[in-house]
Gaussian input, Z-matrix of N, CA and C with variables (Angstrom, degrees):
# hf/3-21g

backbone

0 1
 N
 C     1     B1
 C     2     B2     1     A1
 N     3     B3     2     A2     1     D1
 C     4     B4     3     A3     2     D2
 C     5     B5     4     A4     3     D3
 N     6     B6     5     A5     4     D4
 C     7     B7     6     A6     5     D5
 C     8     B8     7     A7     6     D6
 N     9     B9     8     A8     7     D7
 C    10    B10     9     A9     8     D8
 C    11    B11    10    A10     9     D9
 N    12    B12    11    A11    10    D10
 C    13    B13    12    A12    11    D11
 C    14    B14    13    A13    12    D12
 N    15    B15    14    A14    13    D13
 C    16    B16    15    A15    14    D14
 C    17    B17    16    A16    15    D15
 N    18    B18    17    A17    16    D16
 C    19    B19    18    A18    17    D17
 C    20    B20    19    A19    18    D18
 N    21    B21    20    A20    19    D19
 C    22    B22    21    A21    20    D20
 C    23    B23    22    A22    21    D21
 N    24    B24    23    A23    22    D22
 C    25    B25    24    A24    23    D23
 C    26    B26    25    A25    24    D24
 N    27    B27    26    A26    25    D25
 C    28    B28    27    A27    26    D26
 C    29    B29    28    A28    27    D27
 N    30    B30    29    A29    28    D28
 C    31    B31    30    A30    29    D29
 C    32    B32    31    A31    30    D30
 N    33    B33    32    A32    31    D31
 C    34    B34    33    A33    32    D32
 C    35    B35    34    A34    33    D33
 N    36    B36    35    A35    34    D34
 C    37    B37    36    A36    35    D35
 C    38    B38    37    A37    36    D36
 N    39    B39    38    A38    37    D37
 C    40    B40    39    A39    38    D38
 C    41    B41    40    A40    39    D39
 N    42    B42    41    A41    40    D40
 C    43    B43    42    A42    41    D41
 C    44    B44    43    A43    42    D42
 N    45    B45    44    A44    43    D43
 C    46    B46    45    A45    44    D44
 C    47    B47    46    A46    45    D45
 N    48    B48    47    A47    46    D46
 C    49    B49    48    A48    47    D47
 C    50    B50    49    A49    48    D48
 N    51    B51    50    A50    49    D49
 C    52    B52    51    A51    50    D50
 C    53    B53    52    A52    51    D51
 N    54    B54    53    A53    52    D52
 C    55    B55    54    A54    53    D53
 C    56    B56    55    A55    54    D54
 N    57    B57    56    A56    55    D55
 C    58    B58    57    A57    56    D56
 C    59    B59    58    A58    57    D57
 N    60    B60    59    A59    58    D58
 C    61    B61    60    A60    59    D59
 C    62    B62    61    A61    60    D60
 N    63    B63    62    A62    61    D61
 C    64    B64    63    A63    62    D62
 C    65    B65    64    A64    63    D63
 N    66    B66    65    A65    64    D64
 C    67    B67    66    A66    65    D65
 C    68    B68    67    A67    66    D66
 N    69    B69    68    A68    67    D67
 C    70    B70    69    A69    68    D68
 C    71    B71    70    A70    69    D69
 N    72    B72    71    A71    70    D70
 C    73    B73    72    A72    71    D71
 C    74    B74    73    A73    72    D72
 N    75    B75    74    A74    73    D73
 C    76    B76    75    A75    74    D74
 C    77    B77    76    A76    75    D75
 N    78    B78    77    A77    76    D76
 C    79    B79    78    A78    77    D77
 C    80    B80    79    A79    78    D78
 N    81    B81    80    A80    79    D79
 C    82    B82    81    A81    80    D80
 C    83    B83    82    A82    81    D81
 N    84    B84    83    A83    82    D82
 C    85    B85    84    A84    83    D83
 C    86    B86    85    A85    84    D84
 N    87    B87    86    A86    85    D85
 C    88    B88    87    A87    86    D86
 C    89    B89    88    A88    87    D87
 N    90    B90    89    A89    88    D88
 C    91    B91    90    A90    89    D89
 C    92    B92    91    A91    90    D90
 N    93    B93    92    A92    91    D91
 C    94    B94    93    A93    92    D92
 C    95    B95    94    A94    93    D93
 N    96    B96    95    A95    94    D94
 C    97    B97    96    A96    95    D95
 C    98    B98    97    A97    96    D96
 N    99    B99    98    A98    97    D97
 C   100   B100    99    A99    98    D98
 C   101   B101   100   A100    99    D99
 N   102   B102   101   A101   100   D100
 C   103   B103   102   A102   101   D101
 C   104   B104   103   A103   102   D102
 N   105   B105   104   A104   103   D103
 C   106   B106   105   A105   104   D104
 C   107   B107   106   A106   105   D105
 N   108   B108   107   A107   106   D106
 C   109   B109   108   A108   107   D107
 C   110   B110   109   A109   108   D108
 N   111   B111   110   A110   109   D109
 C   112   B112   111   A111   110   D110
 C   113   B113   112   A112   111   D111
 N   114   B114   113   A113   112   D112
 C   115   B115   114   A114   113   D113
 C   116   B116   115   A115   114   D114
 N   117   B117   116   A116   115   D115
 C   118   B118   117   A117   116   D116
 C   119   B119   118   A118   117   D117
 N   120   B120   119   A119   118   D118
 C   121   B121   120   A120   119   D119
 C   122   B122   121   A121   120   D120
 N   123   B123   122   A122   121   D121
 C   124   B124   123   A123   122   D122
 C   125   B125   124   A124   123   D123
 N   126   B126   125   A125   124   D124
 C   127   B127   126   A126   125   D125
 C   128   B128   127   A127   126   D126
 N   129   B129   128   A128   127   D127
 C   130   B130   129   A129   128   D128
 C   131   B131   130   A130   129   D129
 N   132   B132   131   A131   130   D130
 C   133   B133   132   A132   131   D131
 C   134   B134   133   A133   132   D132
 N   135   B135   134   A134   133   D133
 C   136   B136   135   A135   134   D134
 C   137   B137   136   A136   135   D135
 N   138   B138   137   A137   136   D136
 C   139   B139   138   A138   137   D137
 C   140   B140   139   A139   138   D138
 N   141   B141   140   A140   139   D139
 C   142   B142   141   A141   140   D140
 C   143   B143   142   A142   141   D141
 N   144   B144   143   A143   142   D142
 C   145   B145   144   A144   143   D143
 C   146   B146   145   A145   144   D144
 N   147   B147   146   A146   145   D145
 C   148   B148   147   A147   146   D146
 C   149   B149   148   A148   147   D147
 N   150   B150   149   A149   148   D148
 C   151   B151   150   A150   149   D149
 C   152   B152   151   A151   150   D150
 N   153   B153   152   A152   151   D151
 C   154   B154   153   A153   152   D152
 C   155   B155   154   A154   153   D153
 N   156   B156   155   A155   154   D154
 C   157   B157   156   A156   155   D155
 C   158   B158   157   A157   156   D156
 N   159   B159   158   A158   157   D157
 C   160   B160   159   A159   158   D158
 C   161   B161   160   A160   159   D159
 N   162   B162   161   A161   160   D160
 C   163   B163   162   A162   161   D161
 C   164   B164   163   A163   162   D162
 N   165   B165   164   A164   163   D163
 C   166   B166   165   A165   164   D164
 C   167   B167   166   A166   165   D165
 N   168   B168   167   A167   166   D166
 C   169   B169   168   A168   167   D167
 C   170   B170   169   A169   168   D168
 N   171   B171   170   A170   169   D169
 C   172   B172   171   A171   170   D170
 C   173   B173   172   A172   171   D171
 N   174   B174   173   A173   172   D172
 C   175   B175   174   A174   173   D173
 C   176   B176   175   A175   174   D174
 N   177   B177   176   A176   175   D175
 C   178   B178   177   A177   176   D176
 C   179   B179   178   A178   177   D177
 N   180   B180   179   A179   178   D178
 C   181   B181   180   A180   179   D179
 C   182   B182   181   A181   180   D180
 N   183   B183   182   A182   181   D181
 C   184   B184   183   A183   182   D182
 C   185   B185   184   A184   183   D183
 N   186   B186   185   A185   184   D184
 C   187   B187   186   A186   185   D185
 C   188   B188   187   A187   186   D186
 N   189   B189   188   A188   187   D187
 C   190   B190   189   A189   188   D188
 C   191   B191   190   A190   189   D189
 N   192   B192   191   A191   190   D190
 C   193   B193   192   A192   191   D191
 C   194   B194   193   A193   192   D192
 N   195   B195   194   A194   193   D193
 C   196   B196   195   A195   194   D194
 C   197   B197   196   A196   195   D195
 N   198   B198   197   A197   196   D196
 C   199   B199   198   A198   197   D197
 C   200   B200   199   A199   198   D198
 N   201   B201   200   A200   199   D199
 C   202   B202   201   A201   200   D200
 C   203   B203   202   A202   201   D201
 N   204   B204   203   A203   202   D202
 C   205   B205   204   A204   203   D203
 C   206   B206   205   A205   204   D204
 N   207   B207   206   A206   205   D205
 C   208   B208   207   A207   206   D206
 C   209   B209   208   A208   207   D207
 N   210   B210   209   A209   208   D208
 C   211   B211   210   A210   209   D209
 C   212   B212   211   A211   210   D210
 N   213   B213   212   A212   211   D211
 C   214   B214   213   A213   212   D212
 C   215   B215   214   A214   213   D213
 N   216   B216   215   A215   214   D214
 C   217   B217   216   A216   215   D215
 C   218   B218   217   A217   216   D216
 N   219   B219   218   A218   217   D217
 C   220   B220   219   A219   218   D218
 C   221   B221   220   A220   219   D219
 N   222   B222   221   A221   220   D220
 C   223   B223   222   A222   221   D221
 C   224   B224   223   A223   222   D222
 N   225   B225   224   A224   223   D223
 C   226   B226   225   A225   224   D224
 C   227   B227   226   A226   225   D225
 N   228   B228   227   A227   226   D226
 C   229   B229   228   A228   227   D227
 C   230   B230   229   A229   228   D228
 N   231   B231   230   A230   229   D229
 C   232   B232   231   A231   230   D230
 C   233   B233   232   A232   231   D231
 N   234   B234   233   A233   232   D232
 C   235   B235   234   A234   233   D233
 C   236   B236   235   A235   234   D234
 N   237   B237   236   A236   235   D235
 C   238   B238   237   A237   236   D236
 C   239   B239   238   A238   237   D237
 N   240   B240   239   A239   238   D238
 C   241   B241   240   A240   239   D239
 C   242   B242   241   A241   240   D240
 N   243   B243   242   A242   241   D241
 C   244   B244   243   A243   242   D242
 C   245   B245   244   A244   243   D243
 N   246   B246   245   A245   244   D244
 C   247   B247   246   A246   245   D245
 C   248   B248   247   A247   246   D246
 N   249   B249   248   A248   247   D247
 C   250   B250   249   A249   248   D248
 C   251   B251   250   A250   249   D249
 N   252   B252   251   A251   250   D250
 C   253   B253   252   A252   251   D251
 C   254   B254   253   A253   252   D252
 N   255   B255   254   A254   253   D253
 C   256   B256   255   A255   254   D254
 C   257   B257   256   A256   255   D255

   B1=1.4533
   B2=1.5318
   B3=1.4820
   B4=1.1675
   B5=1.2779
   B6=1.5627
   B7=1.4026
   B8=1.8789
   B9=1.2413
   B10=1.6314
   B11=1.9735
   B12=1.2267
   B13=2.0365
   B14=1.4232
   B15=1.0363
   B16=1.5196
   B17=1.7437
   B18=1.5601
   B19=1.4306
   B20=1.5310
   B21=1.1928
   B22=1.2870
   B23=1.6504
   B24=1.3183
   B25=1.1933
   B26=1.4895
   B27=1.4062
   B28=1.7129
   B29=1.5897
   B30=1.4020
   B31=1.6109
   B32=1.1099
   B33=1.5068
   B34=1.0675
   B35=1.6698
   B36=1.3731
   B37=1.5284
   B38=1.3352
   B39=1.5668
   B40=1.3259
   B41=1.0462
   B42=1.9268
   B43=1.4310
   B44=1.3348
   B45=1.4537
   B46=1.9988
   B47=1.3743
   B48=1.9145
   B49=1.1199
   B50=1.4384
   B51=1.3137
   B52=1.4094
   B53=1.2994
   B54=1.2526
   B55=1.6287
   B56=1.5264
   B57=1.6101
   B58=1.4046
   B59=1.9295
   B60=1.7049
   B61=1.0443
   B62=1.6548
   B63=1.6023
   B64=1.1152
   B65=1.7022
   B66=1.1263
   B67=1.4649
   B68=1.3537
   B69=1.6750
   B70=1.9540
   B71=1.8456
   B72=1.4761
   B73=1.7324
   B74=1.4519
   B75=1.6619
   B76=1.2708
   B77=1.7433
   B78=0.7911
   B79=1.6162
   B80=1.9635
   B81=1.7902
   B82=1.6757
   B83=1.8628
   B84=1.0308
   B85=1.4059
   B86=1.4727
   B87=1.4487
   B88=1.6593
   B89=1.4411
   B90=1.7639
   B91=1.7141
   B92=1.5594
   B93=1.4082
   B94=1.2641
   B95=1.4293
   B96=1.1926
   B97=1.5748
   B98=1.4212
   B99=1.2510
   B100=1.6825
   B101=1.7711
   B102=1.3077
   B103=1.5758
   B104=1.7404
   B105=1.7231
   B106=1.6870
   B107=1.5777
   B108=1.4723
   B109=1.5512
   B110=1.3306
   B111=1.0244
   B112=1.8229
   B113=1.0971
   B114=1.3933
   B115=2.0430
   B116=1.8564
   B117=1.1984
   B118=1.3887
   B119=1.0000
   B120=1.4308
   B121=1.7264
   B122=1.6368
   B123=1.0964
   B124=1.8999
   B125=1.8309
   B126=1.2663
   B127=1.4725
   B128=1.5053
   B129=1.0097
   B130=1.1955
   B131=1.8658
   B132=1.6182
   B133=1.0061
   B134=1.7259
   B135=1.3226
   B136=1.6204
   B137=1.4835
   B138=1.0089
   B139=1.7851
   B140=1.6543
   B141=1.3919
   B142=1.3844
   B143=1.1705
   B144=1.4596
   B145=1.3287
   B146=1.9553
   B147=1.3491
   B148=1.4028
   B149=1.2299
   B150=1.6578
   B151=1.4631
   B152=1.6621
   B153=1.2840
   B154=1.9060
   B155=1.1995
   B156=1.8524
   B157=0.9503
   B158=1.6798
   B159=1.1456
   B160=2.0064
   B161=1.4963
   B162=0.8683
   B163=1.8021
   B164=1.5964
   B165=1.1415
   B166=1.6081
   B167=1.9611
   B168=1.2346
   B169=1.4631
   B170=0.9345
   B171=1.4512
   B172=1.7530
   B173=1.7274
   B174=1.4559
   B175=1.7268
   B176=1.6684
   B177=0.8706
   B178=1.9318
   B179=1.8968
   B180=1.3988
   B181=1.2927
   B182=1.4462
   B183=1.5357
   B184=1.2767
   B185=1.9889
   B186=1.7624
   B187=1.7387
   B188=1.6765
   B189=1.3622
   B190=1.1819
   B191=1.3767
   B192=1.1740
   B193=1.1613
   B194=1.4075
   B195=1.0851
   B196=1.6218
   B197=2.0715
   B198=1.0496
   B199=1.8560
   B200=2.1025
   B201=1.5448
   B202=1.4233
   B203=1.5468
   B204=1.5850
   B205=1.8917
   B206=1.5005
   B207=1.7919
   B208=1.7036
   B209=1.6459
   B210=1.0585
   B211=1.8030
   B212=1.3447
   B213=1.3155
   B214=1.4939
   B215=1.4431
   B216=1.2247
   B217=1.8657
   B218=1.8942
   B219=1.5915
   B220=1.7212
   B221=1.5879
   B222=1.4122
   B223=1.4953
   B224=1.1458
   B225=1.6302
   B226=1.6567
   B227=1.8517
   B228=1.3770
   B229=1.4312
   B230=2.1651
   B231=1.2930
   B232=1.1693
   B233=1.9356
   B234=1.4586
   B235=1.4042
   B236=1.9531
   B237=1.3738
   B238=0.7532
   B239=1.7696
   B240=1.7092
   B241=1.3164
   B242=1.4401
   B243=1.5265
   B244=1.2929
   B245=1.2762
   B246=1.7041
   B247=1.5130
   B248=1.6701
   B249=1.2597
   B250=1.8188
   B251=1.8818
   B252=1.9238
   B253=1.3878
   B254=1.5087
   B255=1.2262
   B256=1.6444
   B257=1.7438
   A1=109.30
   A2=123.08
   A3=123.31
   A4=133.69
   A5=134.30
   A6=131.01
   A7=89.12
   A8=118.79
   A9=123.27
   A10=99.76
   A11=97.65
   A12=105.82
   A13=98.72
   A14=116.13
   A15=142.73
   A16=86.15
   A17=116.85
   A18=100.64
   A19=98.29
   A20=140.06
   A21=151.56
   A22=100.18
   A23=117.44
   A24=122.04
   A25=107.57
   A26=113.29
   A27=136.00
   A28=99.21
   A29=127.70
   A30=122.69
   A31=85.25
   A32=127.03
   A33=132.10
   A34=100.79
   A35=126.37
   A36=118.63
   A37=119.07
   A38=142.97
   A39=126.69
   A40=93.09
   A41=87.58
   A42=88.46
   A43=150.53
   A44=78.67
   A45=98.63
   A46=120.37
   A47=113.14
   A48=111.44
   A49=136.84
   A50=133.55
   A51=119.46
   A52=114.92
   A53=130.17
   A54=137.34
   A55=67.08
   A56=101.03
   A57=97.94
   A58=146.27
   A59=94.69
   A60=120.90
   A61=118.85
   A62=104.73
   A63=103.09
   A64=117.68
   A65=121.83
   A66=146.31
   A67=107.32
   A68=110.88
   A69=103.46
   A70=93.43
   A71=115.19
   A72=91.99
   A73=98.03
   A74=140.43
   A75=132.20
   A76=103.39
   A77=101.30
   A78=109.07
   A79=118.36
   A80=84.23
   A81=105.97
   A82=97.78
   A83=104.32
   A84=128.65
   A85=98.77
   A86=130.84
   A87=137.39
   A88=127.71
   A89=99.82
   A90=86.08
   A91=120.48
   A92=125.66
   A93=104.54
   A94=117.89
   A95=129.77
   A96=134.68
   A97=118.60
   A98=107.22
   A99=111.39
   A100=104.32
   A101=90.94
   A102=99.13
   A103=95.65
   A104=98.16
   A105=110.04
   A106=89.48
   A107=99.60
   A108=120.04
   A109=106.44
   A110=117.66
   A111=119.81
   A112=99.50
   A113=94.33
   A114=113.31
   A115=84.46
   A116=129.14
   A117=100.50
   A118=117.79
   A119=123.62
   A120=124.55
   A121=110.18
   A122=101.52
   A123=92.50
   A124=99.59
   A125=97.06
   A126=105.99
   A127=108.61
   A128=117.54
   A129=120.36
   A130=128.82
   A131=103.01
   A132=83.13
   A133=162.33
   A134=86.80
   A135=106.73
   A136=108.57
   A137=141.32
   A138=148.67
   A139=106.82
   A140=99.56
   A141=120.85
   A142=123.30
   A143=119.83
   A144=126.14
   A145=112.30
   A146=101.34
   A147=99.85
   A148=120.44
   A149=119.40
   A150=132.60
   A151=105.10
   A152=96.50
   A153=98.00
   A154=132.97
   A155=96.36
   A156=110.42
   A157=129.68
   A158=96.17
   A159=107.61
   A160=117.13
   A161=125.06
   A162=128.18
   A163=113.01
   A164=120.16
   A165=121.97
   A166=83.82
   A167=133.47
   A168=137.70
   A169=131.06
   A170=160.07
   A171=132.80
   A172=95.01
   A173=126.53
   A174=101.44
   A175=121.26
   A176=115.57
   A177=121.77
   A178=83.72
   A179=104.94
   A180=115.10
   A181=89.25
   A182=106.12
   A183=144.28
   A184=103.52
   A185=87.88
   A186=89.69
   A187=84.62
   A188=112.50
   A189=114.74
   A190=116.13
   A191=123.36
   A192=148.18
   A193=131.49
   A194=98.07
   A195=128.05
   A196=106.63
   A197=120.83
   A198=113.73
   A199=90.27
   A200=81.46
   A201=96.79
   A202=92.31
   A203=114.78
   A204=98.69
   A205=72.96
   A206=96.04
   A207=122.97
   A208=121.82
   A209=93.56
   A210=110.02
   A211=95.23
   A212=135.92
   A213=119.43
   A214=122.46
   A215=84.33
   A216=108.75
   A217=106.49
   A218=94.80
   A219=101.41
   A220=98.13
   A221=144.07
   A222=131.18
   A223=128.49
   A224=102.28
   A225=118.40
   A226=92.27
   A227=121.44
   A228=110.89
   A229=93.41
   A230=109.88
   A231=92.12
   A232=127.69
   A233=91.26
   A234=124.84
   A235=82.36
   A236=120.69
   A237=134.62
   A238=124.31
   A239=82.83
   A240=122.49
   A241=126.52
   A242=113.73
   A243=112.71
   A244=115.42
   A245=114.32
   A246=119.18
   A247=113.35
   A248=103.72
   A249=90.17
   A250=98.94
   A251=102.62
   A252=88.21
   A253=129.24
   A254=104.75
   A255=116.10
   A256=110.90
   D1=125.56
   D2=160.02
   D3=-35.34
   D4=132.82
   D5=-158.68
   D6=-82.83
   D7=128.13
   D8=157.26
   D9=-41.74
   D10=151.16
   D11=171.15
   D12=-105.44
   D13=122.83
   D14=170.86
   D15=-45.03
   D16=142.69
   D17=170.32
   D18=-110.59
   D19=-151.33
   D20=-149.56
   D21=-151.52
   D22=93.17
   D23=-162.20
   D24=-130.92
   D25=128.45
   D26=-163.70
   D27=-124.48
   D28=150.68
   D29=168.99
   D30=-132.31
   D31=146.81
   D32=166.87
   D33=-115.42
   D34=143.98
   D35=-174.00
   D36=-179.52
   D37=147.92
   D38=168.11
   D39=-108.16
   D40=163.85
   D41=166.09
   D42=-94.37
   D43=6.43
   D44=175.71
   D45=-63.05
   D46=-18.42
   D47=-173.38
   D48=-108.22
   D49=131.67
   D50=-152.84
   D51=-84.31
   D52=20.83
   D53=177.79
   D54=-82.66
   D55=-82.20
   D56=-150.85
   D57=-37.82
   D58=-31.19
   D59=164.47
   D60=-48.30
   D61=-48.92
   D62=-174.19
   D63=-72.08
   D64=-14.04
   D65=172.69
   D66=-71.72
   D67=-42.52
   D68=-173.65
   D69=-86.93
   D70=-22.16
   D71=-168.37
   D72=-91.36
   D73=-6.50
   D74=134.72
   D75=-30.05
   D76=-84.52
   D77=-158.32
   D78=-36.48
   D79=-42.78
   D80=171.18
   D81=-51.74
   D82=-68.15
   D83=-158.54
   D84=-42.69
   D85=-70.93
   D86=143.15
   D87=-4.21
   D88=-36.40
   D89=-155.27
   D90=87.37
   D91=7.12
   D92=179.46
   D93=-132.09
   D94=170.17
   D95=164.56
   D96=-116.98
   D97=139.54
   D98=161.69
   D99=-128.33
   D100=-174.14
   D101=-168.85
   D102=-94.60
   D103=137.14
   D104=-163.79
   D105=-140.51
   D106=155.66
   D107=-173.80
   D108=-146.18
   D109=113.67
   D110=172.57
   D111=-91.47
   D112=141.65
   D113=-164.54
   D114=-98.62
   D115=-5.95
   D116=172.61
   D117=-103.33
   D118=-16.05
   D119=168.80
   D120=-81.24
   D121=-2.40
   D122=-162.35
   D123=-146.15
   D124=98.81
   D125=-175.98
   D126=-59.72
   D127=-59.91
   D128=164.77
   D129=-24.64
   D130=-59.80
   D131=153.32
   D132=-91.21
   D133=16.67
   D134=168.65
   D135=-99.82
   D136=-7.50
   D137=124.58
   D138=-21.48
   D139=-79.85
   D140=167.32
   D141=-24.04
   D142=-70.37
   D143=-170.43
   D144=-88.57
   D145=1.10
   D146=164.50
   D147=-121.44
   D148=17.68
   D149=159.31
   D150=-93.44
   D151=-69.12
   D152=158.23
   D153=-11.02
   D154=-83.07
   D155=-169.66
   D156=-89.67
   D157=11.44
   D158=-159.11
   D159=68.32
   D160=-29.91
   D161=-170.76
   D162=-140.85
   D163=171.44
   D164=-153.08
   D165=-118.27
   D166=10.79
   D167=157.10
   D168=-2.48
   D169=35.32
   D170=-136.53
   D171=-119.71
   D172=148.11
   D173=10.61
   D174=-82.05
   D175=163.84
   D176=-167.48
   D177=-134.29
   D178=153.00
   D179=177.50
   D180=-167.54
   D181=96.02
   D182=151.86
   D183=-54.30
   D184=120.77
   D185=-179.72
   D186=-132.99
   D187=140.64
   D188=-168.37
   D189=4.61
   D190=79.81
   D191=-171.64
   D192=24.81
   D193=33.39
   D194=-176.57
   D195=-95.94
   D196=122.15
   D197=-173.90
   D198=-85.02
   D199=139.94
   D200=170.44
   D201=-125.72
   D202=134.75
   D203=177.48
   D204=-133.47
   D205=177.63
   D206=-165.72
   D207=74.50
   D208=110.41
   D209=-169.30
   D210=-43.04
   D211=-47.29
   D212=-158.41
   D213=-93.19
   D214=-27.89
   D215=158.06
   D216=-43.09
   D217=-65.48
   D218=-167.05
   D219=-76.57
   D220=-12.16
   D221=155.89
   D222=-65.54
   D223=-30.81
   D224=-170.36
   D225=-72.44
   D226=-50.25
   D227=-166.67
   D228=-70.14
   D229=-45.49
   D230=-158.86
   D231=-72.95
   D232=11.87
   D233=-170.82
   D234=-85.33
   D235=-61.43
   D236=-149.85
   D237=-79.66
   D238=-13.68
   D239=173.65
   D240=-105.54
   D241=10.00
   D242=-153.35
   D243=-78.70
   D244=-32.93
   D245=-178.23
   D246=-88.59
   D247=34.90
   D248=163.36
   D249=-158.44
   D250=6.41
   D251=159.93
   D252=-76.60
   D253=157.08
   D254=-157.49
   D255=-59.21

């Protein structure tokens, strides 16, 4: 069987917001981490994710540099993704 490719996965998100929340206590809930950027502590990365991504949206879950937005959207893949996230 072919090995799955690890993808290259970024969240962009604050934490004031409860889309987003519900996306990091997915992640809690799993056991896992990916690499996350709050667009309100880090100007930069809300630059980022609205050059990227076209719009300042979060949560955003950048997959090889592709924008995925909508909390249930980014659970449904990471549900789907769960046994080879890092």
């Amino acid at each position: 069987m072919e090995e799955e490719h690890q993808s290259i996965l970024v969240l962009y998100h604050k934490m004031s917001c409860p889309f987003c929340k519900k996306v990091r206590d997915y992640l809690k809930e799993i056991k896992k981490t990916i690499p996350m950027k709050d667009i309100d502590k880090d100007p930069k990365a809300k630059e980022e994710l609205l050059h990227l991504g076209g719009k300042s949206q979060v949560p955003c879950l950048f997959i090889d540099g592709a924008p995925l937005y909508e909390s249930d959207d980014i659970i449904e893949y990471l549900k789907e993704k769960k046994d080879i996230l890092p």
